[in-house]
C-alpha positions as CSV (number, residue, x, y, z in Angstrom):
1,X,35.0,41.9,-23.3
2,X,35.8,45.2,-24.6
3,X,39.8,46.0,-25.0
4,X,39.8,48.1,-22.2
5,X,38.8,45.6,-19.9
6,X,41.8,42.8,-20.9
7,X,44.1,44.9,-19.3
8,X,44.6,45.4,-15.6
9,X,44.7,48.9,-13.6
10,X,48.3,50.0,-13.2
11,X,48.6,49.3,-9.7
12,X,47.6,45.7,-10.9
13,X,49.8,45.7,-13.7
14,X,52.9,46.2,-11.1
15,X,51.4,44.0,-8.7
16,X,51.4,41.1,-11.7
17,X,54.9,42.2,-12.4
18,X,55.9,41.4,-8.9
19,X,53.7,38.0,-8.8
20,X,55.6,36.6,-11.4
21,X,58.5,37.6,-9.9
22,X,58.2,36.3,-6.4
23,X,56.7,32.7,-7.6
24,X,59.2,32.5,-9.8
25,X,61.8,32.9,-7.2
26,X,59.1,30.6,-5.4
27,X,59.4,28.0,-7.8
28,X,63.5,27.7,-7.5
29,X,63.6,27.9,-3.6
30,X,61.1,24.6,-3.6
31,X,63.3,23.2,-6.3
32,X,66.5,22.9,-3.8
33,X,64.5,19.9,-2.3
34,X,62.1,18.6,-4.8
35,X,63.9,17.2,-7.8
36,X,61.5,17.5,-11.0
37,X,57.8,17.8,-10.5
38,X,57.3,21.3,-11.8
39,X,54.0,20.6,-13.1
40,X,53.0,19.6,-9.7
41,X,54.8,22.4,-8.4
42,X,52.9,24.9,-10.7
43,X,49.6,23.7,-9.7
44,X,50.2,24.1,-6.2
45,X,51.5,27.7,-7.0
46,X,48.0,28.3,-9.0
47,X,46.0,26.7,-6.0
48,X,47.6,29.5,-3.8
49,X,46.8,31.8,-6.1
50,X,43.7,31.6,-6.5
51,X,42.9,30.8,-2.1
52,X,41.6,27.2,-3.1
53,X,42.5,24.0,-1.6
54,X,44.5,21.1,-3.8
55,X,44.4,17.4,-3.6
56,X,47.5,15.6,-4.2
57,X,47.3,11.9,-5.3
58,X,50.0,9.5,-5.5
59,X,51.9,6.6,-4.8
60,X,54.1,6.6,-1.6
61,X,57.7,8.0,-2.0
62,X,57.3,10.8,-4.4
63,X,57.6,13.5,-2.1
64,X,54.6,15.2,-1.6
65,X,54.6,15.7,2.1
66,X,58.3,17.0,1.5
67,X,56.9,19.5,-1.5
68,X,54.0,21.3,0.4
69,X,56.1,21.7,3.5
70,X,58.9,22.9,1.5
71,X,56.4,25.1,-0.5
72,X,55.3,27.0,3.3
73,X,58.8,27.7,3.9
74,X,59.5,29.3,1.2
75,X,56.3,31.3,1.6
76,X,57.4,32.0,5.1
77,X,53.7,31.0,6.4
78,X,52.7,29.3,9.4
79,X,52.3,25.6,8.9
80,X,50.3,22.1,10.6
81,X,50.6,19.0,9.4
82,X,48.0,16.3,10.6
83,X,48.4,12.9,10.0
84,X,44.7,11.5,9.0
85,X,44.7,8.0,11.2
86,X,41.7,6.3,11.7
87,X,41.3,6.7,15.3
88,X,41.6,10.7,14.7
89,X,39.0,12.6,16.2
90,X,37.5,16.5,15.3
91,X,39.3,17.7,18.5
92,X,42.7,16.3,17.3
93,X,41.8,18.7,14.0
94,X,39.8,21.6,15.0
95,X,41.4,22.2,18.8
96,X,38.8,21.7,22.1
97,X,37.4,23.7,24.9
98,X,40.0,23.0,28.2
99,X,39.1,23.4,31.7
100,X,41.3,26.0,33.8
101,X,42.1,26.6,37.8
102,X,42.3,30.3,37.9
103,X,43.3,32.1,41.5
104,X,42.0,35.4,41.9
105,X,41.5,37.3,45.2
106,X,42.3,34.6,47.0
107,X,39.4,32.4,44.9
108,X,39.7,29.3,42.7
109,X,37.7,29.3,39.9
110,X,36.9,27.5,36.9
111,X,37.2,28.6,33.5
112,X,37.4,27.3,29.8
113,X,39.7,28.6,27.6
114,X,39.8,27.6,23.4
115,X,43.6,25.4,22.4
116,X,43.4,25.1,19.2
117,X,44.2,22.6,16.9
118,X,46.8,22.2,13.7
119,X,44.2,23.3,11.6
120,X,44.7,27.0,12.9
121,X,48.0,27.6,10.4
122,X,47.6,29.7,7.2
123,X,48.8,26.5,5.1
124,X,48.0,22.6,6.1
125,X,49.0,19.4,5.3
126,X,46.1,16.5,5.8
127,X,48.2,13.9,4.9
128,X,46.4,10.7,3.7
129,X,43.1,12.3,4.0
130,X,41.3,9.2,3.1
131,X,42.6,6.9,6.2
132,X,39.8,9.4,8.8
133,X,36.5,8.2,9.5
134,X,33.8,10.3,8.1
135,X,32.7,12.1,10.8
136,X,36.6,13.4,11.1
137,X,36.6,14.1,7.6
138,X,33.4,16.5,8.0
139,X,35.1,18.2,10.6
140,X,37.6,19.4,8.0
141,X,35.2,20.6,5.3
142,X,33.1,23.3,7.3
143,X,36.7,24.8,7.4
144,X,37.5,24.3,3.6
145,X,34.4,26.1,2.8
146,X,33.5,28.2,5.4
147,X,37.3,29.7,6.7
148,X,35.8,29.2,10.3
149,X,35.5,26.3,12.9
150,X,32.9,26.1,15.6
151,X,33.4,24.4,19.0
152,X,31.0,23.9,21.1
153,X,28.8,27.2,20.9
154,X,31.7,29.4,19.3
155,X,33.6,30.1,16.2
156,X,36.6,30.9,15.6
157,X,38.4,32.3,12.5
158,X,41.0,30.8,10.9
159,X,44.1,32.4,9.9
160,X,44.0,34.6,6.6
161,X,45.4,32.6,4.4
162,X,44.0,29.1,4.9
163,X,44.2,26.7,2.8
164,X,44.5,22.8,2.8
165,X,46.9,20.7,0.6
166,X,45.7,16.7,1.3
167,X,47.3,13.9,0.3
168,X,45.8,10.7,-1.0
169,X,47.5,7.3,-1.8
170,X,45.5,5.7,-4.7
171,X,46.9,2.1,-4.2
172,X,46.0,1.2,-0.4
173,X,42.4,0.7,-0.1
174,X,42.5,-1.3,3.1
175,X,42.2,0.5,6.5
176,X,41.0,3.7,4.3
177,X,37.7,5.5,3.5
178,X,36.0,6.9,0.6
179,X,35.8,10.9,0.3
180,X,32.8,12.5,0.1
181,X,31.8,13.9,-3.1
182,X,31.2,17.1,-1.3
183,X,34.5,16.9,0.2
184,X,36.2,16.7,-3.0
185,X,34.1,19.4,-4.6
186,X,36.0,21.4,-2.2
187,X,39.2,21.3,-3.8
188,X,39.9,23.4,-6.6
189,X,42.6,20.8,-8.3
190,X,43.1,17.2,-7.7
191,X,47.0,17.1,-8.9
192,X,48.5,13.7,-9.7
193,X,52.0,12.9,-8.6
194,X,53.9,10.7,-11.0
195,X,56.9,8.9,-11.2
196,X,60.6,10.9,-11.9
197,X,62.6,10.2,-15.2
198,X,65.7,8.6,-15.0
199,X,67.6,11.3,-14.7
200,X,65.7,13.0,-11.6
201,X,65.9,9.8,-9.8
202,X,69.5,9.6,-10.3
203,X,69.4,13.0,-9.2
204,X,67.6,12.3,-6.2
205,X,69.4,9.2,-5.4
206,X,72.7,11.6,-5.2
207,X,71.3,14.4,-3.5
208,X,69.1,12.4,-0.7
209,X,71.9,10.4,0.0
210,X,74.6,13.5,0.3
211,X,73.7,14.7,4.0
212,X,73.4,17.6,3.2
213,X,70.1,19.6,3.9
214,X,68.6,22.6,1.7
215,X,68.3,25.7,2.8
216,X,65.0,27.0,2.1
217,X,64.5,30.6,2.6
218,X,61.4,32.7,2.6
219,X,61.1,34.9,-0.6
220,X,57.3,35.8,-0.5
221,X,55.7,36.9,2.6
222,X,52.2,37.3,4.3
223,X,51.3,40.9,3.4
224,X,52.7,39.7,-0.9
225,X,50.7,36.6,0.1
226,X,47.5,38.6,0.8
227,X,48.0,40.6,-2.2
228,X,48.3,38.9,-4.7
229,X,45.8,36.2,-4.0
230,X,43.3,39.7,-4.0
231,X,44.4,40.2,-7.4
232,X,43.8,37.0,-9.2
233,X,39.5,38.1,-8.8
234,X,41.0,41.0,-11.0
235,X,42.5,39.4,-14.0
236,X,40.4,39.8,-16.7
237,X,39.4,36.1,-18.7
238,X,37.9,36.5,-21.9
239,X,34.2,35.7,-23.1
240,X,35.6,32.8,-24.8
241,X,37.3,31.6,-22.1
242,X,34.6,31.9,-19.5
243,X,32.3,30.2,-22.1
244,X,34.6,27.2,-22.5
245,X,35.1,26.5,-19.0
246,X,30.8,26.4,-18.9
247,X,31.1,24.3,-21.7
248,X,32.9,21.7,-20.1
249,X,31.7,21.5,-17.0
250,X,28.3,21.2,-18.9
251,X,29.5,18.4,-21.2
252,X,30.4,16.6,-18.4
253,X,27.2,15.6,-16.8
254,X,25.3,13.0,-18.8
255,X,22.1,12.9,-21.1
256,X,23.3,17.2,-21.7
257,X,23.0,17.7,-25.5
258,X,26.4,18.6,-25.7
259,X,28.6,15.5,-23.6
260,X,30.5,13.0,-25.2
261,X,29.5,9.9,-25.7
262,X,32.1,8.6,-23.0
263,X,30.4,10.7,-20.6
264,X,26.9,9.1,-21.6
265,X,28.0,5.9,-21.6
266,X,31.0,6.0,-18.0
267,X,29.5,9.0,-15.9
268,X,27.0,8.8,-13.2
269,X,27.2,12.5,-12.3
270,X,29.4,15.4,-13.6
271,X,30.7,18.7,-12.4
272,X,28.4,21.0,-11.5
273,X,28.3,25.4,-11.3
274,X,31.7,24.9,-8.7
275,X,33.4,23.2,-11.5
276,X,33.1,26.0,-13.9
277,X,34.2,28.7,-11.4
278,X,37.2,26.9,-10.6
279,X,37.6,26.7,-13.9
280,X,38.2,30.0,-14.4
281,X,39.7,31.2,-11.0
282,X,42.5,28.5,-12.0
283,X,42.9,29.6,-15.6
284,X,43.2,33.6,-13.6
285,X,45.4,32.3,-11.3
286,X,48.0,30.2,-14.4
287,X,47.7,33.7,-16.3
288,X,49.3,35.9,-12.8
289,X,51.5,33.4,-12.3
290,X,52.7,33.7,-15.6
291,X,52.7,37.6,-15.5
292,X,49.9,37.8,-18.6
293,X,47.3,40.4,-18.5
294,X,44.3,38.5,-18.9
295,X,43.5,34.7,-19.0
296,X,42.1,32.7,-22.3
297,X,41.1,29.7,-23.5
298,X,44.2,28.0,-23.5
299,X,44.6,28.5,-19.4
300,X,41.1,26.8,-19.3
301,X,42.5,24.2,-21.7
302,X,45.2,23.3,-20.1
303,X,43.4,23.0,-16.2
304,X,40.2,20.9,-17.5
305,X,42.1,17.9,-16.0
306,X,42.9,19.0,-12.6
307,X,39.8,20.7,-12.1
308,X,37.3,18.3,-13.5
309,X,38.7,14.8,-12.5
310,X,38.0,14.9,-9.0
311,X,34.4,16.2,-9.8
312,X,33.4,12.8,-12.3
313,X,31.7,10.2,-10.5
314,X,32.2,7.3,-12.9
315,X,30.3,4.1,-13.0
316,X,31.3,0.3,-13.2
317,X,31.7,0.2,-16.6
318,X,34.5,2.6,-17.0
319,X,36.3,0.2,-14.7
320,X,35.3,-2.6,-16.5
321,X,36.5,-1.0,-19.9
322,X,39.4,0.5,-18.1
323,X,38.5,3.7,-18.5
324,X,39.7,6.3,-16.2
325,X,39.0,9.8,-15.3
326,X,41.6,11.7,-17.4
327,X,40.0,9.9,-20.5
328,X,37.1,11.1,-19.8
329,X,37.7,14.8,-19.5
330,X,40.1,14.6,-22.9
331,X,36.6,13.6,-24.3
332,X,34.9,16.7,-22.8
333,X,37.9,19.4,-23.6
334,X,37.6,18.0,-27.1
335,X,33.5,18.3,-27.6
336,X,33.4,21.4,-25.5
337,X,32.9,24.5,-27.0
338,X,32.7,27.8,-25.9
């Protein structure tokens, strides 16, 4: 990268002035409600950013559902929650075909006309993603990839943004069903919800409890939206950068000369090419939100975990050793090199 290209146009470099700006005000609008969780809250800011999808996993009571809707108001997008049951259907998702009387001239006639479903909202909440059949489940991912659904013989476009924030509760496994690796390829970060400190549950205890509701107001709209999730392609990412986020993904899939021996020994298959690029379009997105001109290793660093854990399909033995995912990819970021 030559030094001409680490720093953005001018227009850009206003338009990453007002980025960090706006999500910072962002950030303290969603805080009114959500007590804590500003690594959780950052991710989701660098998953809009960047016009992926995010996976949020944890146990129930942490407020995710509270923090995505929350998130859309401040944004001052349109929003649709479905509830992932198992006797969902598509339909219930993508909308359906209805049958109208229409009276014309005197003449009753038949015609179909499109309703469409929750899906059609710029930001979504699948909540408990993993309690849907299959066959629901696919119905989601053509629109995760693809920005479209078809019904019947025709498609329709979704809204621009679109973009899917799921929730997944890692504890319940009965009455629930697996995701599809190719589903969870799909989503750019696979964020982990923990438990507050003792001090923001005390907080939250108090402020739950008070009866009094937060007013959340929109301080980023569609059009700043649109804008600045164009920009984030334009953020320069140095050599090094780009190389380490190959190198990981790389070092994640087993018998490559370069993985760990925990990957060797717990990994049945690793990330592959969409790892790497989400890799970097999240380490572009961390350096706008953050008003920096250009993104480096450290970004990449830092979203190895999100971006990588979801992509791991580990074998019996890591849970035989107790080995988990995050493990794992602390072993790659640390033999990876760019």
């Amino acid at each position: 990268m030559t030094p001409n290209d680490s720093v953005p146009a001018p227009k850009d470099t206003e338009l990453l002035l007002a980025c960090e700006r706006g999500f910072g005000k962002l950030k303290s609008e969603v805080a009114q409600a959500v007590v804590g969780q500003e690594e959780v809250v950052e991710a989701l800011l660098i998953t809009l950013l960047a016009r992926g999808h995010a996976l949020l996993v944890g146990v129930p009571g942490l407020a995710k559902t509270l923090l995505v809707g929350s998130l859309a108001r401040a944004l001052g997008l349109s929003f649709g929650r479905v509830q992932f049951t198992p006797d969902l259907l598509p339909a219930d998702i993508t909308g359906t075909d209805i049958l109208n009387e229409v009276e014309k001239n005197g003449l009753v006639r038949r015609e179909t006309s499109f309703m469409p479903g929750p899906i059609f909202k710029n930001l979504v909440l699948a909540d408990e993603i993993n309690r849907t059949p299959p066959k629901t489940q696919a119905a989601l991912l053509q629109a995760m990839q693809e920005r479209h659904v078809t019904v019947g013989t025709t498609t329709h476009a979704l809204p621009d943004p679109f973009q899917v924030f799921a929730t997944r509760n890692p504890i319940e496994q009965e009455g629930t069903y697996p995701l599809p690796e190719a589903q969870l390829d799909r989503f750019l970060l696979e964020v982990h919800v923990e438990y507050p400190s003792e001090q923001e549950e005390l907080e939250i205890a108090r402020r739950t409890t008070s009866g009094i509701e937060p007013d959340i107001k929109a301080v980023v709209d569609l059009e700043q939206v649109r804008a600045f999730g164009a920009l984030v392609p334009r953020i320069p990412i140095t050599d090094d950068a780009v190389r380490f986020a190959v190198a990981c993904s790389r070092a994640s899939r087993p018998g490559n000369a370069s993985s760990p021996p925990e990957v060797n020994q717990y990994v049945r298959f690793g990330a592959g090419p969409r790892g790497s690029q989400a890799l970097v379009l999240a380490a572009k997105a961390r350096a706008a939100l953050r008003g920096e001109a250009a993104a480096d290793v450290e970004d990449v660093r830092e979203l190895a975990l999100p971006a990588l854990r979801h992509r791991l399909v580990l074998g019996y033995r890591a849970d035989v050793d107790g080995v988990r995912d995050r493990d794992v990819v602390a072993a790659i970021v640390k033999s990876a090199k760019g």
